[in-house]
C-alpha positions as CSV (number, residue, x, y, z in Angstrom):
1,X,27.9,-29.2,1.2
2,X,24.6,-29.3,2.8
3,X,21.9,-26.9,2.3
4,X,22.1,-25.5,5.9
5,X,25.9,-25.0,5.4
6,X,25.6,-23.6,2.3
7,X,23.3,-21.2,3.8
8,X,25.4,-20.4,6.8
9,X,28.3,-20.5,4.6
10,X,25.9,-18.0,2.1
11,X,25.4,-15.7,5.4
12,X,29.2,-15.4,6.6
13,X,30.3,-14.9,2.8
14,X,31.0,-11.0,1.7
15,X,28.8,-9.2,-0.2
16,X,28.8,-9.9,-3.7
17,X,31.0,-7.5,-6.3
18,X,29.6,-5.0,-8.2
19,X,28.9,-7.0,-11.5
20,X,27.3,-9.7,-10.1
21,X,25.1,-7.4,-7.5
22,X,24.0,-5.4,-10.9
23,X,23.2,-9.1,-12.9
24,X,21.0,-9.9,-9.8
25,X,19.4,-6.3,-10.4
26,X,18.6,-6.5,-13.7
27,X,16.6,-10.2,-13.0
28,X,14.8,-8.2,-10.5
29,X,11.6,-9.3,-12.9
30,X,12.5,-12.8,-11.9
31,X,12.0,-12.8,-8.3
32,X,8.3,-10.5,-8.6
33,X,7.2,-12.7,-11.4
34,X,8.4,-15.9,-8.7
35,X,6.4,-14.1,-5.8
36,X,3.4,-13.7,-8.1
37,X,3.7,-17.3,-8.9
38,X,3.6,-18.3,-5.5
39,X,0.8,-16.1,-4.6
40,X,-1.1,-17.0,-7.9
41,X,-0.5,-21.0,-6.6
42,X,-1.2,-20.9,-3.2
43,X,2.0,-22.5,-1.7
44,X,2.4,-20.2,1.2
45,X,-1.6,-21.7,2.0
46,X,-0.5,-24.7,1.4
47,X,2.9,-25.4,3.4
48,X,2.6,-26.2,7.0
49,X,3.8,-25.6,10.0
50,X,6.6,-28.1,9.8
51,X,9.1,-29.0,6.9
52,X,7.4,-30.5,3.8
53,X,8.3,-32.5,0.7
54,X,8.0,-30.9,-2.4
55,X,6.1,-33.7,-3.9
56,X,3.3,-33.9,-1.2
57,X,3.4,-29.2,-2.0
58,X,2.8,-30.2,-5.3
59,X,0.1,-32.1,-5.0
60,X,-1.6,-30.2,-3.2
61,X,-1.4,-26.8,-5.6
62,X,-1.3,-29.4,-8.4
63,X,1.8,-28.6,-10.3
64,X,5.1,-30.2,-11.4
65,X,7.3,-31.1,-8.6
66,X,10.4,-30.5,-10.3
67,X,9.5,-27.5,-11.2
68,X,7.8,-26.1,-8.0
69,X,11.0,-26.9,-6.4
70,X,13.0,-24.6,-8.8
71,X,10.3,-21.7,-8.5
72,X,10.8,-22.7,-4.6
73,X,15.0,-22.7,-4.7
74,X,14.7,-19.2,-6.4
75,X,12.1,-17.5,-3.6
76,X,14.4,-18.9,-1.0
77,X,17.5,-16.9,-2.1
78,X,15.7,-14.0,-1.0
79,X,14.4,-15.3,2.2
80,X,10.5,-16.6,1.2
81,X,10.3,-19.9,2.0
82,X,13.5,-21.6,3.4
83,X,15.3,-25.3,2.2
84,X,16.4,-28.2,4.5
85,X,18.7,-30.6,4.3
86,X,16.5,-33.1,3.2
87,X,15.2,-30.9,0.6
88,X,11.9,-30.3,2.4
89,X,10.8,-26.4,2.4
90,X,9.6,-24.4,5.8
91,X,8.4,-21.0,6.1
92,X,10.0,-18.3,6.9
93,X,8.6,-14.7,8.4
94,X,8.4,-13.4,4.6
95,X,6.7,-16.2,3.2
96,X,4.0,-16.2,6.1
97,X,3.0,-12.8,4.4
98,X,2.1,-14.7,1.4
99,X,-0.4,-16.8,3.6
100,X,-4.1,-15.5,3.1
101,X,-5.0,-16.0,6.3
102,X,-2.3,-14.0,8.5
103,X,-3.2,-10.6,10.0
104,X,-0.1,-9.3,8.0
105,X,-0.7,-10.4,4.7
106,X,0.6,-9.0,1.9
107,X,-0.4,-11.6,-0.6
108,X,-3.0,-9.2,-2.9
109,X,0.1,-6.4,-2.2
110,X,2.0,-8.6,-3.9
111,X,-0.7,-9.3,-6.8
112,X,-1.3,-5.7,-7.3
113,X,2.1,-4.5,-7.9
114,X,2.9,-7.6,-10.7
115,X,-0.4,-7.6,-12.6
116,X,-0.4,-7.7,-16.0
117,X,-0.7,-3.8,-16.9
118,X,2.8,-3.6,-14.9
119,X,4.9,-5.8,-17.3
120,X,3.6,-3.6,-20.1
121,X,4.3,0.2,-18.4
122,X,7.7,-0.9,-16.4
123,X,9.6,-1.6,-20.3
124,X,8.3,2.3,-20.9
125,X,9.8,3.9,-17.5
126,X,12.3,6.1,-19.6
127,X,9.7,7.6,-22.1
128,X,7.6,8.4,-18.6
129,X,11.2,10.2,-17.1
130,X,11.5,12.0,-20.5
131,X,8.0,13.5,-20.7
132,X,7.1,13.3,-17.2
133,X,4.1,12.0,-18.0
134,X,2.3,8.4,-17.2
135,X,2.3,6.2,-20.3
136,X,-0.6,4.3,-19.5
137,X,-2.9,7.0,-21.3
138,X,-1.1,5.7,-25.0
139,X,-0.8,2.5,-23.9
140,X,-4.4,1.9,-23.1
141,X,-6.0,5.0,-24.8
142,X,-7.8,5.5,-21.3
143,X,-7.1,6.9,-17.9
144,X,-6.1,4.2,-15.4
145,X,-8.8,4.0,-13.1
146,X,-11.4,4.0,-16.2
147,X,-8.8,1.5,-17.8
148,X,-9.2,-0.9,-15.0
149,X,-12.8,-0.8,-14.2
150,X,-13.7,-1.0,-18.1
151,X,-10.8,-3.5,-19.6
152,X,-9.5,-5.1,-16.7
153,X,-11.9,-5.4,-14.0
154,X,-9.8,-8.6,-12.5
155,X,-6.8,-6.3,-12.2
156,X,-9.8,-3.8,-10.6
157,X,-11.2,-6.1,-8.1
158,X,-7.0,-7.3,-7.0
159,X,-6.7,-3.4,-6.4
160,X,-9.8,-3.2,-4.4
161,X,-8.5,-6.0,-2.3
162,X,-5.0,-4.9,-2.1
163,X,-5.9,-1.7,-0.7
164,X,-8.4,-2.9,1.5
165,X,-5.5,-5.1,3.4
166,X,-3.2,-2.0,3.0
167,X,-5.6,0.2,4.8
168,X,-6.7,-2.5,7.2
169,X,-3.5,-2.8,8.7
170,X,-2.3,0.6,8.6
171,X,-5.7,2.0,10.0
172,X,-4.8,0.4,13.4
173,X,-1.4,2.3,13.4
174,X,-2.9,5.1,12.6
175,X,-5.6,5.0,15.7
176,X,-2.4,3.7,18.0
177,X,-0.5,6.9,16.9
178,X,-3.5,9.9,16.9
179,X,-4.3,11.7,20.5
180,X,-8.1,13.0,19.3
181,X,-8.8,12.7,23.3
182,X,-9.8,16.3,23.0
183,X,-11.8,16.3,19.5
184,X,-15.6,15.2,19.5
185,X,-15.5,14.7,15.4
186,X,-13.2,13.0,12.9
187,X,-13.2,13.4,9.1
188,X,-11.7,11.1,6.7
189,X,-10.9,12.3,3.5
190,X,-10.8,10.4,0.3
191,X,-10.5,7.3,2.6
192,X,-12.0,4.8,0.8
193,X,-13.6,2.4,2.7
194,X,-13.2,4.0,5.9
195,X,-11.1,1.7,7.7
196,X,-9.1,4.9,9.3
197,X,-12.4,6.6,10.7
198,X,-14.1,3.2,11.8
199,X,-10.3,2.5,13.7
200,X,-10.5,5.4,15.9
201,X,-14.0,5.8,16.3
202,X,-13.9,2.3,18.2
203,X,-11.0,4.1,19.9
204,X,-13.2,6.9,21.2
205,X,-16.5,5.9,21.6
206,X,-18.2,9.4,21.8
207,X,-16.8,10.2,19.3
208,X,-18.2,11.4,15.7
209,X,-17.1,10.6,12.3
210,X,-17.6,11.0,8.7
211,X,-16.2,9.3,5.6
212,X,-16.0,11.2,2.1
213,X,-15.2,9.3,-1.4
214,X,-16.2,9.1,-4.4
215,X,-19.9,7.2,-4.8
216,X,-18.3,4.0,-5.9
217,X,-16.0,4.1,-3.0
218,X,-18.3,4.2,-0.3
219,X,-20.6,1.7,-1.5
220,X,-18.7,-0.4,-0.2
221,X,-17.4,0.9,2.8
222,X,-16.4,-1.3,5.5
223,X,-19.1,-3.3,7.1
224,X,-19.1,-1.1,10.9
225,X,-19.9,2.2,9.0
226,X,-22.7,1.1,7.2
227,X,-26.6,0.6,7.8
228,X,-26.9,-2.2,10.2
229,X,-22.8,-1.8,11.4
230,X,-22.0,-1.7,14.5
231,X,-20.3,2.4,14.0
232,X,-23.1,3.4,11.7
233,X,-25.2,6.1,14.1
234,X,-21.9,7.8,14.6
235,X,-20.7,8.1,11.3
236,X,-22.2,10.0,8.0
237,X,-21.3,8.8,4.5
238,X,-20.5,11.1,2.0
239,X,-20.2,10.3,-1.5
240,X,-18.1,13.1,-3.2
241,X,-14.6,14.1,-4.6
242,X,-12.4,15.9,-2.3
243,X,-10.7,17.9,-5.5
244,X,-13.8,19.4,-5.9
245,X,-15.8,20.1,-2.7
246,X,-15.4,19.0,1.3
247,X,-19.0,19.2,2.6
248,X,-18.0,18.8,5.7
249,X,-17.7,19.9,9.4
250,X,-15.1,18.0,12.1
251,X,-12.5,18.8,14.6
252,X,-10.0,16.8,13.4
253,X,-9.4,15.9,8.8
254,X,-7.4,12.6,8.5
255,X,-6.1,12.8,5.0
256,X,-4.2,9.7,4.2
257,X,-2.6,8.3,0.5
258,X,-4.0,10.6,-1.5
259,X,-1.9,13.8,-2.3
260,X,-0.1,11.9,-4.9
261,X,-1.7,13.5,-7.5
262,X,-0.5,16.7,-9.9
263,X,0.4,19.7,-7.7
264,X,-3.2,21.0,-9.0
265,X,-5.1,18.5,-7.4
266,X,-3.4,18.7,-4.1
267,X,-3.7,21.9,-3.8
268,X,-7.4,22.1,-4.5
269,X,-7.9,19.2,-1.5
270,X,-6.0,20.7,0.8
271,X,-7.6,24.3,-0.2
272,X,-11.0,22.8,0.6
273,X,-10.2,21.1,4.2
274,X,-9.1,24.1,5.1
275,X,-12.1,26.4,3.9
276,X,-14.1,23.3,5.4
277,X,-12.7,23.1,8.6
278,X,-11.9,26.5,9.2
279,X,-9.4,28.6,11.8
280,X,-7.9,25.7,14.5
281,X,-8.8,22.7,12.8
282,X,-6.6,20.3,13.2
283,X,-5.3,18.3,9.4
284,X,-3.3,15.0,9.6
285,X,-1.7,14.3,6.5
286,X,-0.2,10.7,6.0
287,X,2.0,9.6,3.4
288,X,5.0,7.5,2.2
289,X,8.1,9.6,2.0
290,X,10.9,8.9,-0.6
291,X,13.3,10.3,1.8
292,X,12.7,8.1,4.3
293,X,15.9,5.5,4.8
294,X,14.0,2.5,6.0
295,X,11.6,2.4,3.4
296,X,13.3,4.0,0.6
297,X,13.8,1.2,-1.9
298,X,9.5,0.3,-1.5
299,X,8.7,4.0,-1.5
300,X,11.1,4.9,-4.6
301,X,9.3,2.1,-6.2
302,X,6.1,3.0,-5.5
303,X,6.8,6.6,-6.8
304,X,8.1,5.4,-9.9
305,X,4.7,3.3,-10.3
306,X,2.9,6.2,-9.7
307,X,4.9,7.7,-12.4
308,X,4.0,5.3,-15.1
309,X,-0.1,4.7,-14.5
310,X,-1.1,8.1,-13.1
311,X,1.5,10.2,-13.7
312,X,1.6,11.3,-9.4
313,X,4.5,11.3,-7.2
314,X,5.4,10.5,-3.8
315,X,7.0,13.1,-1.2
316,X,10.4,14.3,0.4
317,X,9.7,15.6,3.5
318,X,10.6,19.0,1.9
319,X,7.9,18.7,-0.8
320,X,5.3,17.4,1.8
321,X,5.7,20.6,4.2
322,X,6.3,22.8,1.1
323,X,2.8,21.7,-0.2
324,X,1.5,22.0,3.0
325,X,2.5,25.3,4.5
326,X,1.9,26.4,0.8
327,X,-1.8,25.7,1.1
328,X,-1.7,27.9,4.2
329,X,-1.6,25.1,7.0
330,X,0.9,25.0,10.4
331,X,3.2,22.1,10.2
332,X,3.6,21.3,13.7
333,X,5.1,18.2,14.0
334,X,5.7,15.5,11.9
335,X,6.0,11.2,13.5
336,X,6.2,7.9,11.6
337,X,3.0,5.9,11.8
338,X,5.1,2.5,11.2
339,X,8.1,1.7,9.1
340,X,6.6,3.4,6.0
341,X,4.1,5.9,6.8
342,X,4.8,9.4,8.0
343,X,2.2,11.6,9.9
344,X,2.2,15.5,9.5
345,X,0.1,17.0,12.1
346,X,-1.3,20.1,11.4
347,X,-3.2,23.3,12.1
348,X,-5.6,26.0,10.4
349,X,-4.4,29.2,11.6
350,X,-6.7,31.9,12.2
């Protein structure tokens, strides 16, 4: 049988029983440590637009072609990277996103969630359920964030590029979805580099904007905001920590990503918005949602993640509106940004 009639036949065949669905579960490792393999290599860079021999892949990412093709075989079972007849490989949609250079990469996602620190905290996942605590702290002897900048600073600079592409692309959904028409000022909080605020200040060009992280956040804030940019005379830097203080004055808070931490912490940032921005400010609060059907096997893994290095959680949409209105804010309507975000738009009452 022929590689394209196996895969038709692969396509029209039922789904797979029960044991052999859970033995292709519990190899889950094997297809993230194949995707980090591919990333790690280059192929997706490498293949062209039309099919190619593994021999002529393989010399170009310099590995064994025997091997390549088996690492190959495996990714295309899941739909990254497709085999021909001839035994030549093509791209596919997914294994595009590996590419570096396509608009919707996901290649340094893809790094982040398989680095090394993950292959140690994932085997611990049930002493995090029992205490519901991260396990990072004993495995490292160091929070995560000081544990990365301090022992692992490659691990560092892949999540500095992973979230810059993460933000990136979901900063133009978030300036296609927001109506600020009648707002002069825009606030975003904890928001790294500032890809939200520069987004919609390009989409309203009179209006204002200011960008508050932590000092070595905002160093390196995204090229438009900064001296010399083409956004920077309508936008103030602020270094700072949200937990503690919001210094600052706008129509409109963007707070996006970063109410993930114990209830403590959220409550504090959204306590200080609102003392910040007063009665009638508006407060836009983006997250994943665990609830959310579309997205629920990426956002239940995400959450579990969050268990293990930081000890956060993701949101229902119960919890998210329970924290909300909690901190004293007016849900008044909540809209997905794309297939994994989730906006709630809110007010300060007076």
């Amino acid at each position: 049988m022929t590689t394209t009639m196996q895969t038709a036949a692969t396509a029209e065949a039922p789904a797979p029983p029960p044991s052999m669905r859970l033995r292709e579960l519990v190899f889950g490792a094997a297809c993230a440590a194949a995707l980090r393999a591919a990333a790690r290599l280059g192929v997706a860079d490498a293949l062209g637009e039309g099919p190619t021999r593994v021999e002529d892949l393989a010399a170009t990412v310099g590995t064994e072609a025997r091997t390549l093709r088996r690492l190959l075989r495996a990714l295309s079972c899941y739909g990254v990277f497709a085999e021909q007849e001839d035994g030549t490989f093509t791209h596919t949609e997914m294994s595009r996103l590996l590419r570096e250079d396509d608009p919707n990469s996901l290649r340094n996602i893809s790094l982040w969630c398989t680095e090394p620190w993950t292959w140690e905290a994932w085997p611990r996942l049930d002493e995090a359920v029992r205490s519901g605590r991260n396990v990072v702290q004993e495995l490292y002897g160091k929070e995560f964030f000081v544990y990365l900048n301090e022992d692992a600073p490659e691990s560092a600079d892949v999540f500095n590029r992973a979230m810059t592409t993460s933000s990136t692309q979901s900063a133009r959904d978030v300036a296609e979805l927001l109506d600020l028409s009648g707002s002069s000022s825009v606030a975003d909080i904890g928001g790294g580099q500032g890809h939200v605020v520069a987004s919609l200040l390009e989409k309203y060009p009179s209006m204002r904007g200011t960008l508050l992280d932590l000092p070595r956040v905002v160093e390196k804030a995204d090229p438009r905001l900064r001296p010399g940019g083409s956004l920077a005379d309508r936008v103030t830097i602020v270094p700072g920590d949200c937990r503690e203080t919001v210094p600052v004055g706008a129509d409109v808070y963007v707070i996006k990503n970063i109410l993930e931490w114990d209830d403590d912490s959220t409550s504090r940032t959204l306590r200080n918005v609102i003392e910040a921005g007063g009665p009638g400010a508006r407060v836009v609060v983006i997250e994943n949602l665990v609830d959310d059907t579309p997205s629920m096997r990426f956002s239940t893994a995400m959450d579990l993640l969050l268990l293990l290095n930081v000890g956060g959680a993701k949101h229902t949409t119960g919890s998210m509106v329970d924290r909300l209105t909690g901190a004293g804010l007016v849900v008044d309507s909540i809209r997905p940004v794309n297939a994994y975000l989730h906006a709630f738009d809110c007010t300060v009452p007076a």
